[in-house]
PDB file as gemmi writes it, atoms N, CA and C in Angstrom:
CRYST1    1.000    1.000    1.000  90.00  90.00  90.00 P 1                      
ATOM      1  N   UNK A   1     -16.496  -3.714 121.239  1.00  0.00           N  
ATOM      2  CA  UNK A   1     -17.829  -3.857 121.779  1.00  0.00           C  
ATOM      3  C   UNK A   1     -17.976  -2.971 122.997  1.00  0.00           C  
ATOM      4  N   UNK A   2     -18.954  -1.864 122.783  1.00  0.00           N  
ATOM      5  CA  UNK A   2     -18.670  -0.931 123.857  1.00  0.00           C  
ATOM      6  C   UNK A   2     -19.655  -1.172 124.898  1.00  0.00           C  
ATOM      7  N   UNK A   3     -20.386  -2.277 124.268  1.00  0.00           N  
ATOM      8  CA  UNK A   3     -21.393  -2.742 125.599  1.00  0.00           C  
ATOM      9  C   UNK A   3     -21.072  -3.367 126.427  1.00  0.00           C  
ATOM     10  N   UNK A   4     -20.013  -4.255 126.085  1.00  0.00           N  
ATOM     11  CA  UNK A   4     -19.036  -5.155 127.177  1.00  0.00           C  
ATOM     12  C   UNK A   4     -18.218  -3.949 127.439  1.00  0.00           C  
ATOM     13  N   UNK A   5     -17.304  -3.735 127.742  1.00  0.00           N  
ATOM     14  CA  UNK A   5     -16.502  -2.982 127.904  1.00  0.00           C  
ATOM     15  C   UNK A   5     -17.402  -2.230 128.897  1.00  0.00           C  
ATOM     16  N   UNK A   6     -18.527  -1.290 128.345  1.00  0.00           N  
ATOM     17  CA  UNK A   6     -19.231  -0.210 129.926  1.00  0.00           C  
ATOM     18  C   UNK A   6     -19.986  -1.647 130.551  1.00  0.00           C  
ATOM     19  N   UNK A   7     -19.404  -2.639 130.977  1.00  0.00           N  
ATOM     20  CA  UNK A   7     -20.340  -3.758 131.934  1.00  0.00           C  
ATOM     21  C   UNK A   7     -22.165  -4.034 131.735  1.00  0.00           C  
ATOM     22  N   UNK A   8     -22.553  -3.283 130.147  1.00  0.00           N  
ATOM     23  CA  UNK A   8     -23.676  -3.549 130.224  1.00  0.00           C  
ATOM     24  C   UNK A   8     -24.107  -5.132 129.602  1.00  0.00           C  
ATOM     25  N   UNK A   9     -23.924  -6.458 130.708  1.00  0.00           N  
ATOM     26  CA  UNK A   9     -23.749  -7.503 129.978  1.00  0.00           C  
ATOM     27  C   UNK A   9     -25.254  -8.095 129.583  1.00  0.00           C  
ATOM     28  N   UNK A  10     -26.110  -7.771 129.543  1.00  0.00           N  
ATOM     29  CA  UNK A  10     -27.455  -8.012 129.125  1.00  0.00           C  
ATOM     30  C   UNK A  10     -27.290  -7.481 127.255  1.00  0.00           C  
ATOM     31  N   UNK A  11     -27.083  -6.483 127.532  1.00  0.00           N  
ATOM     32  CA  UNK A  11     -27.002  -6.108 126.331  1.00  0.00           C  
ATOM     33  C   UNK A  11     -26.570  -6.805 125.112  1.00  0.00           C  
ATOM     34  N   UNK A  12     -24.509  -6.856 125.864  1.00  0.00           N  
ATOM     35  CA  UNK A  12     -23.606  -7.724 125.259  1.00  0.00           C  
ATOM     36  C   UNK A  12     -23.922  -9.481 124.667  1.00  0.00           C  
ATOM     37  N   UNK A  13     -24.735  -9.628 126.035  1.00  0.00           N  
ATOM     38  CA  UNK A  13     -25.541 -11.080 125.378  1.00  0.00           C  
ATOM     39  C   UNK A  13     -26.524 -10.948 124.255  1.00  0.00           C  
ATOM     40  N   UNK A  14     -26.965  -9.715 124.369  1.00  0.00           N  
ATOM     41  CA  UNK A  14     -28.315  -9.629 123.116  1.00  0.00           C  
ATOM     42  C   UNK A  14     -27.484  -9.869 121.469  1.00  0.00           C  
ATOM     43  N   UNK A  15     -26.830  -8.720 121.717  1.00  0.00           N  
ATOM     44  CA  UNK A  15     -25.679  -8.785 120.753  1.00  0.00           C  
ATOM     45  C   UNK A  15     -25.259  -9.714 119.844  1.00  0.00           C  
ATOM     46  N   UNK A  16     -24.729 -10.385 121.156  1.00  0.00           N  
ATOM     47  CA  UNK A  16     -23.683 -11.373 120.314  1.00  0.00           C  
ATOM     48  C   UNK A  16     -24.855 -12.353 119.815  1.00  0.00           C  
ATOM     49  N   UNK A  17     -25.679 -12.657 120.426  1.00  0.00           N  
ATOM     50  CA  UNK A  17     -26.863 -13.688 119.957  1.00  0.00           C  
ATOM     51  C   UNK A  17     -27.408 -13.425 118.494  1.00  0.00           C  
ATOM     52  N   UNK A  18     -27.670 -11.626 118.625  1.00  0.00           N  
ATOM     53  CA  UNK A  18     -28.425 -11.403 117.235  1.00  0.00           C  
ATOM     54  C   UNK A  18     -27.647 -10.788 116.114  1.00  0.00           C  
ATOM     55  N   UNK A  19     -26.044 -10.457 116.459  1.00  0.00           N  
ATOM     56  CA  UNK A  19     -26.032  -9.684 115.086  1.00  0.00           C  
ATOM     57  C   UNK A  19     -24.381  -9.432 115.048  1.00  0.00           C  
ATOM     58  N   UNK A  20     -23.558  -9.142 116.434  1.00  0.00           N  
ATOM     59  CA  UNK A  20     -22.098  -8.821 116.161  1.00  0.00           C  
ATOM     60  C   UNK A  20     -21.269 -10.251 116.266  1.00  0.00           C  
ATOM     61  N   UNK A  21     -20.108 -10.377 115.575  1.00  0.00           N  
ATOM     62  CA  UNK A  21     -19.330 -11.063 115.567  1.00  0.00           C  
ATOM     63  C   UNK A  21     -18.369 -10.723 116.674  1.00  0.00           C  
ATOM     64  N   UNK A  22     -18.448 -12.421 117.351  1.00  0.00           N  
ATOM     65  CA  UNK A  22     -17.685 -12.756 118.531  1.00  0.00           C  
ATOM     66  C   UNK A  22     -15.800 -11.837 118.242  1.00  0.00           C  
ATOM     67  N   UNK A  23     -15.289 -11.871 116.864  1.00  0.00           N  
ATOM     68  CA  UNK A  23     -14.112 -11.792 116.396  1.00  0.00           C  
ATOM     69  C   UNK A  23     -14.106 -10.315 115.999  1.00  0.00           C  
ATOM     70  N   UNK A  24     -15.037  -8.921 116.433  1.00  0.00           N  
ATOM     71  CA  UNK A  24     -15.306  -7.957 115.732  1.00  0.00           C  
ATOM     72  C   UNK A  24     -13.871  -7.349 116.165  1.00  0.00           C  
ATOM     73  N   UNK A  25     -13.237  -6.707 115.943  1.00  0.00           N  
ATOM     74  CA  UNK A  25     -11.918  -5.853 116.706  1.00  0.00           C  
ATOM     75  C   UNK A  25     -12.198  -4.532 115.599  1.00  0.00           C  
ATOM     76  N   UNK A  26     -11.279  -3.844 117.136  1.00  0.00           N  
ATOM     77  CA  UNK A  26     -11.099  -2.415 117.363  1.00  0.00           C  
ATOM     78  C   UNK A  26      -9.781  -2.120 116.952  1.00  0.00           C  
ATOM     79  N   UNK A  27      -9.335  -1.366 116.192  1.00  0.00           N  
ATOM     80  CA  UNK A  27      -8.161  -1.140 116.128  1.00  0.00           C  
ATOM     81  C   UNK A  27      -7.623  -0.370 117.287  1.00  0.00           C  
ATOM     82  N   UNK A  28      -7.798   0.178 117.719  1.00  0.00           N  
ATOM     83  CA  UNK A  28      -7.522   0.916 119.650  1.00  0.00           C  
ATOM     84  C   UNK A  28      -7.449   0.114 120.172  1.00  0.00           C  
ATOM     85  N   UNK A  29      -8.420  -0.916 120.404  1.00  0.00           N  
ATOM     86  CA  UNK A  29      -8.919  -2.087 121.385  1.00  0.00           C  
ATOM     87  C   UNK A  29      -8.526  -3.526 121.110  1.00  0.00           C  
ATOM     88  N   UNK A  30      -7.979  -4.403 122.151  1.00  0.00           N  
ATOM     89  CA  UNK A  30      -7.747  -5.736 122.007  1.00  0.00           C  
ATOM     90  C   UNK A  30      -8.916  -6.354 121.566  1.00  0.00           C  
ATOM     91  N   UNK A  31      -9.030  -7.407 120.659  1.00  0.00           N  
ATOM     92  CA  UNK A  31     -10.105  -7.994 120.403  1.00  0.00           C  
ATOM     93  C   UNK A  31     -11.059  -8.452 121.716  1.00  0.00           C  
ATOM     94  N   UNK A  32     -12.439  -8.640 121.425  1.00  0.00           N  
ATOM     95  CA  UNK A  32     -13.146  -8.468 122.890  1.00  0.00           C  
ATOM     96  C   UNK A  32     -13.211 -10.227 123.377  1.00  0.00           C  
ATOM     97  N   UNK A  33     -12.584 -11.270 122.699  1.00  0.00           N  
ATOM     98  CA  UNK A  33     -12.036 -12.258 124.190  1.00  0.00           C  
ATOM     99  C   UNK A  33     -11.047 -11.866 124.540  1.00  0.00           C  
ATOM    100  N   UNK A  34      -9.983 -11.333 123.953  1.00  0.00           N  
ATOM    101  CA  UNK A  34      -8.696 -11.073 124.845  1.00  0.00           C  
ATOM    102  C   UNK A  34      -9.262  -9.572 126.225  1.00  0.00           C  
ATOM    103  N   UNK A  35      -9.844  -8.983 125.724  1.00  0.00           N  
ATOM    104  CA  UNK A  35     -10.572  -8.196 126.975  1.00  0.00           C  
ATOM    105  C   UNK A  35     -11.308  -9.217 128.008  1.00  0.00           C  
ATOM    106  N   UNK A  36     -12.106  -9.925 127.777  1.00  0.00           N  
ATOM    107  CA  UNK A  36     -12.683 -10.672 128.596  1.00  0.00           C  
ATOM    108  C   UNK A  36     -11.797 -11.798 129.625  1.00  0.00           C  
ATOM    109  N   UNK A  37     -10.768 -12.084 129.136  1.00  0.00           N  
ATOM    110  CA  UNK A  37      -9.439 -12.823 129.151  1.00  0.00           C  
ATOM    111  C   UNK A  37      -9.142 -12.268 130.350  1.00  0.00           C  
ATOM    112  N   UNK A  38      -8.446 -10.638 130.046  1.00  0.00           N  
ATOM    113  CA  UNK A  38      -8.125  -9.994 131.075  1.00  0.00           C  
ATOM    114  C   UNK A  38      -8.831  -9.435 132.104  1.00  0.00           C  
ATOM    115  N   UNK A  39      -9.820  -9.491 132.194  1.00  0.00           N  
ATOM    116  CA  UNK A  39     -11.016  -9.099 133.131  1.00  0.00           C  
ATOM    117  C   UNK A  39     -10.908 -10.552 133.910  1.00  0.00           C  
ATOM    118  N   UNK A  40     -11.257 -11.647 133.272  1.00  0.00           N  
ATOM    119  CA  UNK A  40     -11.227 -12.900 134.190  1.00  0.00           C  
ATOM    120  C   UNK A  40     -12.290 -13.044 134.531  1.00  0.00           C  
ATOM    121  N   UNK A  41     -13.338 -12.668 133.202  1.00  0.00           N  
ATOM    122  CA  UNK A  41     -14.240 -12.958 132.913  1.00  0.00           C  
ATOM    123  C   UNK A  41     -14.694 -13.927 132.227  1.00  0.00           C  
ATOM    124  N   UNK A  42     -14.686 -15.228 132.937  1.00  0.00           N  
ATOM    125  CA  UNK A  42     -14.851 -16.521 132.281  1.00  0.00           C  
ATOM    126  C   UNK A  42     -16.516 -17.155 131.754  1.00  0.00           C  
ATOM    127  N   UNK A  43     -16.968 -16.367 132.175  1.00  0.00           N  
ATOM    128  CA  UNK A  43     -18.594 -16.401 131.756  1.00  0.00           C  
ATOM    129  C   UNK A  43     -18.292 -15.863 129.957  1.00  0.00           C  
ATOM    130  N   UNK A  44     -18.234 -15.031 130.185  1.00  0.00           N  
ATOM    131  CA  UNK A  44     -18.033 -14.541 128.614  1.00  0.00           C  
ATOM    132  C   UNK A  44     -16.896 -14.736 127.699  1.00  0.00           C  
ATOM    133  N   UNK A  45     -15.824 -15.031 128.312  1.00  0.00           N  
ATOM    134  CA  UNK A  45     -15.019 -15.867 127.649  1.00  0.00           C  
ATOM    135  C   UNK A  45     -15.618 -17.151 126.821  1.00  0.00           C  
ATOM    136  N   UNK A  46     -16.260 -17.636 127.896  1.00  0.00           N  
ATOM    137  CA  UNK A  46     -17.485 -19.003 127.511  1.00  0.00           C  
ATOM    138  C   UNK A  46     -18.062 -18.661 126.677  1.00  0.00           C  
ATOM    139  N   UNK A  47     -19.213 -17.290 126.559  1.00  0.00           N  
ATOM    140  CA  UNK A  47     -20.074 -16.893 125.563  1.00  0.00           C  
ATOM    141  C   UNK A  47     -19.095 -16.721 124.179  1.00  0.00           C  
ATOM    142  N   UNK A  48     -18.404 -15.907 124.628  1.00  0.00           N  
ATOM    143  CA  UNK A  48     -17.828 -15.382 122.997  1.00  0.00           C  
ATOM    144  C   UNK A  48     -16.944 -16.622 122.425  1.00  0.00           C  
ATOM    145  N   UNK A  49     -16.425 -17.632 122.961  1.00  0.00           N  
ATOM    146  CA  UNK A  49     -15.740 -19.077 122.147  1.00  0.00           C  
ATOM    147  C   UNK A  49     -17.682 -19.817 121.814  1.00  0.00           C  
ATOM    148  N   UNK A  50     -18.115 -20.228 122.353  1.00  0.00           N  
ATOM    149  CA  UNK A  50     -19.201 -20.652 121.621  1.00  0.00           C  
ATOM    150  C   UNK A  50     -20.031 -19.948 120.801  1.00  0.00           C  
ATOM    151  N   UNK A  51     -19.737 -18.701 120.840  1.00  0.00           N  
ATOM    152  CA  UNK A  51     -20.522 -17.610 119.620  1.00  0.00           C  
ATOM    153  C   UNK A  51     -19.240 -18.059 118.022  1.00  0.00           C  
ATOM    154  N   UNK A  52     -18.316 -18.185 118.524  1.00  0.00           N  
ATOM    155  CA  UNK A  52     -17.471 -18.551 117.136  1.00  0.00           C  
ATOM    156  C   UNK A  52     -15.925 -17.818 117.498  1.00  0.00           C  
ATOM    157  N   UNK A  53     -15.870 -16.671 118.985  1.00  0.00           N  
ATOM    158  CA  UNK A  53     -14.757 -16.191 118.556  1.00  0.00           C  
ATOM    159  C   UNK A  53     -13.466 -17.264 118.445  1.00  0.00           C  
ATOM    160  N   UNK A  54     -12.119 -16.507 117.700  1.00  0.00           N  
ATOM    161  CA  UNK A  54     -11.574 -16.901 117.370  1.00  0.00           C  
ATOM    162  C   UNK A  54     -10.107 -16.900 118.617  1.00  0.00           C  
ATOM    163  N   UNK A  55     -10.029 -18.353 118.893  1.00  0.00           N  
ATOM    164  CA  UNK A  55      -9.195 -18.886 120.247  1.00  0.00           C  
ATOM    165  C   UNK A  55      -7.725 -18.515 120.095  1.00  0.00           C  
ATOM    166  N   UNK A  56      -7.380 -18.507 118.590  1.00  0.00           N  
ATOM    167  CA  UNK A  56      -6.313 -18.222 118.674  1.00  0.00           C  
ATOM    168  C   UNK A  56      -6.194 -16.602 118.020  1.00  0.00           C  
ATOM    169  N   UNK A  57      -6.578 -15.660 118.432  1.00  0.00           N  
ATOM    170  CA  UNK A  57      -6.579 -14.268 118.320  1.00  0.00           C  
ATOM    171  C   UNK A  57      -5.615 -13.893 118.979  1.00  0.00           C  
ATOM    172  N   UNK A  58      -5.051 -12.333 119.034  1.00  0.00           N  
ATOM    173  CA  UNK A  58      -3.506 -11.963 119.668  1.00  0.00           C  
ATOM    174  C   UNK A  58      -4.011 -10.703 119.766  1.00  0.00           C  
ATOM    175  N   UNK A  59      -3.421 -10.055 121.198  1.00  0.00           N  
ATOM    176  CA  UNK A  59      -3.822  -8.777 121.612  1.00  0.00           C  
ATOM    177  C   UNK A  59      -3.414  -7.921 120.958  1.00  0.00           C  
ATOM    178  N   UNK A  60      -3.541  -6.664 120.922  1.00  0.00           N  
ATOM    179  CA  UNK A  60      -2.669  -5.305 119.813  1.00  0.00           C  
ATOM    180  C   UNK A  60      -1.171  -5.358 119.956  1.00  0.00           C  
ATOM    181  N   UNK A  61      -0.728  -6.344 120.745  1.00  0.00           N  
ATOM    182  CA  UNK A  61       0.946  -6.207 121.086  1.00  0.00           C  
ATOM    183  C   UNK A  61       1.149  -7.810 121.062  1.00  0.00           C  
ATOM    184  N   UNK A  62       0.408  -8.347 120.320  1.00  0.00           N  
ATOM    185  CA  UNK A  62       0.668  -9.838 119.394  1.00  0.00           C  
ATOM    186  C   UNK A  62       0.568 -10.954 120.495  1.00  0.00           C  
ATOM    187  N   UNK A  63       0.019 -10.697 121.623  1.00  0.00           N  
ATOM    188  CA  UNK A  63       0.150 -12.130 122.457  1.00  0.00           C  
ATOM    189  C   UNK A  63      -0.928 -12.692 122.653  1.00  0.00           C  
ATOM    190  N   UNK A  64      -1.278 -14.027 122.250  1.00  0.00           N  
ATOM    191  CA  UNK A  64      -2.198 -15.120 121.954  1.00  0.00           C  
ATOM    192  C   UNK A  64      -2.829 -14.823 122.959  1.00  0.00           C  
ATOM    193  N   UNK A  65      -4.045 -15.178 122.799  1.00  0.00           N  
ATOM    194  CA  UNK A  65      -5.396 -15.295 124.035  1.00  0.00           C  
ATOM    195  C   UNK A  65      -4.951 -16.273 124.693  1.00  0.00           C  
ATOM    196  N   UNK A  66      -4.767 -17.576 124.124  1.00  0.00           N  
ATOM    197  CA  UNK A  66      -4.113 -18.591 125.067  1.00  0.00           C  
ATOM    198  C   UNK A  66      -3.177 -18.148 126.466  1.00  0.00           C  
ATOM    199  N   UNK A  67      -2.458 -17.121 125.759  1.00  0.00           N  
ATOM    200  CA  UNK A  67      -1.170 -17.021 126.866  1.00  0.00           C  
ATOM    201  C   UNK A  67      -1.920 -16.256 128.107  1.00  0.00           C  
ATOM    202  N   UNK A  68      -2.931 -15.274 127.969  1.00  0.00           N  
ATOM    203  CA  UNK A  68      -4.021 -14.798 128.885  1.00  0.00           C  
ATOM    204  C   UNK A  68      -4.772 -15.431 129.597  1.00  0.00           C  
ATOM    205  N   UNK A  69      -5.401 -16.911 129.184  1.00  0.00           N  
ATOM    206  CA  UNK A  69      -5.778 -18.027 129.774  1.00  0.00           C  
ATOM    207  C   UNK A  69      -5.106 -18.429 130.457  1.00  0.00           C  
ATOM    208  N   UNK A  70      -3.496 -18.659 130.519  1.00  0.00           N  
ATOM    209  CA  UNK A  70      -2.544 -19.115 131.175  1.00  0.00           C  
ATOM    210  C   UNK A  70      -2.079 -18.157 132.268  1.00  0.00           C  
ATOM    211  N   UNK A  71      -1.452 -16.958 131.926  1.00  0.00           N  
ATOM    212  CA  UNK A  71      -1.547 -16.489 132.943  1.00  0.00           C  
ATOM    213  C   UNK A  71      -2.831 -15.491 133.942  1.00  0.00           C  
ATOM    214  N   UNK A  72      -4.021 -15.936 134.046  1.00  0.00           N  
ATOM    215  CA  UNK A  72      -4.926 -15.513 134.614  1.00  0.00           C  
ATOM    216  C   UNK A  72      -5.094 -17.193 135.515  1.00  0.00           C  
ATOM    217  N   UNK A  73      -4.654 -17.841 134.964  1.00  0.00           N  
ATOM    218  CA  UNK A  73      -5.142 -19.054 136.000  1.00  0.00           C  
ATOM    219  C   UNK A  73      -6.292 -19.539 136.356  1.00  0.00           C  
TER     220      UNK A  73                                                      
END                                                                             
């Protein structure tokens, strides 16, 4: 999601509301809660688990979103 990613989060909300999947992945790119994860961006963490993404997803180097929740604190 390259609208999250360049911080355009108006957008990113339009988005996810009307048409992309919370679970879309990039093969380059960590799926976009595990980005949001690492940003410590808990607003959209929020958005994209109640849009449907998927909680137990794993970054391009296999480590659970959970474990990102954990260590971001």
């Amino acid at each position: 999601m390259n609208a999250y990613m360049k911080g355009n989060r108006e957008i990113t909300k339009k988005l996810i509301d009307e048409c992309v999947s919370p679970n879309f992945e990039d093969s380059k790119e960590d799926p976009i809660l595990i980005c949001a994860l690492k940003k410590g961006d808990y607003e959209f963490v929020k958005i994209f688990l109640d849009k449907g993404a998927n909680p137990n997803t794993r970054s391009r180097n296999s480590i659970p979103a959970l474990s990102f929740l954990v260590a971001c604190g």
